[in-house]
N, C-alpha and C positions, 0 to 999 in steps of 0.2 A: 552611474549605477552603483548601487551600493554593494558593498566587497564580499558579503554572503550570495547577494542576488546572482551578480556576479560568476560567483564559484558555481551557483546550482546552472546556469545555463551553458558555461563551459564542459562539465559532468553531461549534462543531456545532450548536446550538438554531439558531443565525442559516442555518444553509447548510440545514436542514431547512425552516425556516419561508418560508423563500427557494424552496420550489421544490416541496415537499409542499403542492396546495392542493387533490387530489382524488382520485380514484382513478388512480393507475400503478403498476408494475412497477417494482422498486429491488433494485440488488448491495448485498451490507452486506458491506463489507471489515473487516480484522483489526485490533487494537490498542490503547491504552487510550483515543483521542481516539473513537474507534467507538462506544464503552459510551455515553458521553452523547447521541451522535445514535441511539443505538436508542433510547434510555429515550426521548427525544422524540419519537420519530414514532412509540413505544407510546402514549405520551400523544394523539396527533393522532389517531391510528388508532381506539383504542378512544371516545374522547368525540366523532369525528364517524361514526364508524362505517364507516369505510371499507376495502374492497378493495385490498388493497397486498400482491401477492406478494414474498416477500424469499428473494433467493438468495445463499447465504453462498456467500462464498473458503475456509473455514475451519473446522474442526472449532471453535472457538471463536465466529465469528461464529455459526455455527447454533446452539449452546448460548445464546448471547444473544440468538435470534430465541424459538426456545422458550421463555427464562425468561419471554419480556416479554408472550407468548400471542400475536406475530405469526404469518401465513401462511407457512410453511417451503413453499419450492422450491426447481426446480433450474431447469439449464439444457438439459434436454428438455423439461420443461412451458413453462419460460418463454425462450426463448433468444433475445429481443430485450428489453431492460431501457429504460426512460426514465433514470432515474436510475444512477450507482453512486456509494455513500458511503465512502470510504475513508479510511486516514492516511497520510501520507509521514514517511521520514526526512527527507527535504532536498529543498527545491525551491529550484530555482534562479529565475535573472532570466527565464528561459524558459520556465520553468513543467515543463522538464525534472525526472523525481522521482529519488532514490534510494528504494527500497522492499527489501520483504523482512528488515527487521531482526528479524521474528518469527520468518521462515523459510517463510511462507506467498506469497511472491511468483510462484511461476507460476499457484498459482489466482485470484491478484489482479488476474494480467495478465489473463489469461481471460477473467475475469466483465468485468473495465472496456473486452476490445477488443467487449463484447457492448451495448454506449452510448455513444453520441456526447456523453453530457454524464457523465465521471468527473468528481465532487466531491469535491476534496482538503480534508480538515479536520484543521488542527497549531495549535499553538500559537507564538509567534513565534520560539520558538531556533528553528524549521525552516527558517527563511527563510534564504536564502543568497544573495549574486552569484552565487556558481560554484560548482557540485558538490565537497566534500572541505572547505568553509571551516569547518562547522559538525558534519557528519558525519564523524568521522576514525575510523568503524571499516571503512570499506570498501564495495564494489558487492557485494552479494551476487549469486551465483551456483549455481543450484543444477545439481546434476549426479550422473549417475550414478556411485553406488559405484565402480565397478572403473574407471574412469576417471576418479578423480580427482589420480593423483600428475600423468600425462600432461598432462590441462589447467592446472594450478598450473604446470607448468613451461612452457606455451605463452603464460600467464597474464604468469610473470614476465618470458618475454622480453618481451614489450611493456613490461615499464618495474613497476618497485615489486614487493610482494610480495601474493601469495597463501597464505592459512591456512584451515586444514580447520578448521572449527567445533565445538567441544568443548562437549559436552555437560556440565550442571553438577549435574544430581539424578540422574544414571547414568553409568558407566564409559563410554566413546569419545564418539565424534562424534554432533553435533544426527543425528537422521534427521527427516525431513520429513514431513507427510503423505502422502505419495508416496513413500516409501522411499528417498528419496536423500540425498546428502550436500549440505551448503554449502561453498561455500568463498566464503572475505569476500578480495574482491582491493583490496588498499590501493592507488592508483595515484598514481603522481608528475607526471599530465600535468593542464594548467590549459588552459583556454578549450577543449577537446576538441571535436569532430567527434561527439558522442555518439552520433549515428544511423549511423554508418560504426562506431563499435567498437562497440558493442550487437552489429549485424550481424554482425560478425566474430568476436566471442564467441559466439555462437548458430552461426556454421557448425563450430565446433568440435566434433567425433565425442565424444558423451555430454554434451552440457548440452543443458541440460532449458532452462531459460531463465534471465536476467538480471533484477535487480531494477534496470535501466536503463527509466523507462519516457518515450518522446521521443515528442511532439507526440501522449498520450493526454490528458492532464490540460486540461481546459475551464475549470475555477474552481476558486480556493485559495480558502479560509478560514483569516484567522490570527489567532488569538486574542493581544489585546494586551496587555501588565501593567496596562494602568488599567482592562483590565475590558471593551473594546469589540473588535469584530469587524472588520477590514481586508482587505478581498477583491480580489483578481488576477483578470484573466482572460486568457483565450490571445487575445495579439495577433491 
């Protein structure tokens, strides 16, 4: 297995084992660091036999609740979660995330503002001092169709540039599971105020929401090159 892969599945087995040790309710977010912590808590689940409703962000995380024969819900059955499992682009010293590089970031918000304990699982390039050191494709943001040249230009005055997200196995732009566009805002500003622009991004007429996500994430998980697990927790 390759030495990245690697590191993100040692990060997940450990944030699962860490905190699966009986029956609860768990968000299973999107991404390739996710695949390892389902296949593990299929493993926990099915050999102690346990009860563990699993609510996907994701038309893909639920594909990977069903392959593994977990509990699929949602969030009318279940809308208080113990756990949420997720991956970040980039976490900061703050444990601030960048999210959304799939394009799933408002049901990610969602499900994580539905637990007090979001469990971030990356491997160590995600780690960063400060947002934009290690992630340079940008904040995603998703937003509705017909307003998105308006918000790109609201975007750019604040500073840097905003890009409609192009789709690569189909003519135009990503659409979302939600029908909306992304737009990735590359931004020029260091040590930021995240909680003050998040909010000011979010009062803009047609977004949907920010893959900005501040003071949600509880525990990282980083998977290291030699092979072990390094965990953060919110000051």
């Amino acid at each position: 297995m390759d030495p990245a892969e690697q590191s993100k599945k040692v990060a997940a087995t450990k944030a699962i084992d860490d905190h699966i040790k009986g029956n609860c309710t768990v968000g299973i977010g999107s991404g390739s660091t996710i695949v390892y912590a389902v296949e593990h808590l299929a493993k926990k689940v099915h050999k102690d036999n346990l009860q563990i409703p699993c609510v996907p962000t994701s038309i893909q995380a639920k594909q990977l609740i069903r392959l593994h024969k977990l509990c699929l819900s949602d969030l009318e059955e279940t809308p208080e979660l113990d756990f949420v499992f997720d991956g970040a682009d980039e976490v900061d010293s703050n444990l601030t995330l960048i999210k959304g590089g799939g394009g799933c970031l408002t049901q990610e918000k969602i499900v994580a503002s539905c637990t007090k304990k979001l469990i971030i699982v990356a491997d160590h390039r995600k780690d960063s001092k400060s947002l934009g050191t290690n992630w340079t494709k940008g904040i995603p943001i998703e937003v509705i169709p017909m307003a998105y040249v308006p918000i790109k230009n609201r975007l750019e005055a604040m500073g840097g540039v905003a890009e409609l997200r192009m789709a690569k196995a189909k003519a135009g732009p990503v659409v979302t599971d939600n029908g909306n566009f992304i737009l990735d805002w590359k931004f020029n500003v260091s040590d930021a105020d995240w909680k003050a622009i998040d909010k000011k991004i979010t009062c803009f007429p047609g977004v949907v929401d920010t893959g900005l996500f501040v003071d949600m994430a509880s525990k990282v998980y980083f998977g290291q090159p030699d092979g072990t697990a390094s965990v953060r927790e919110k000051k």
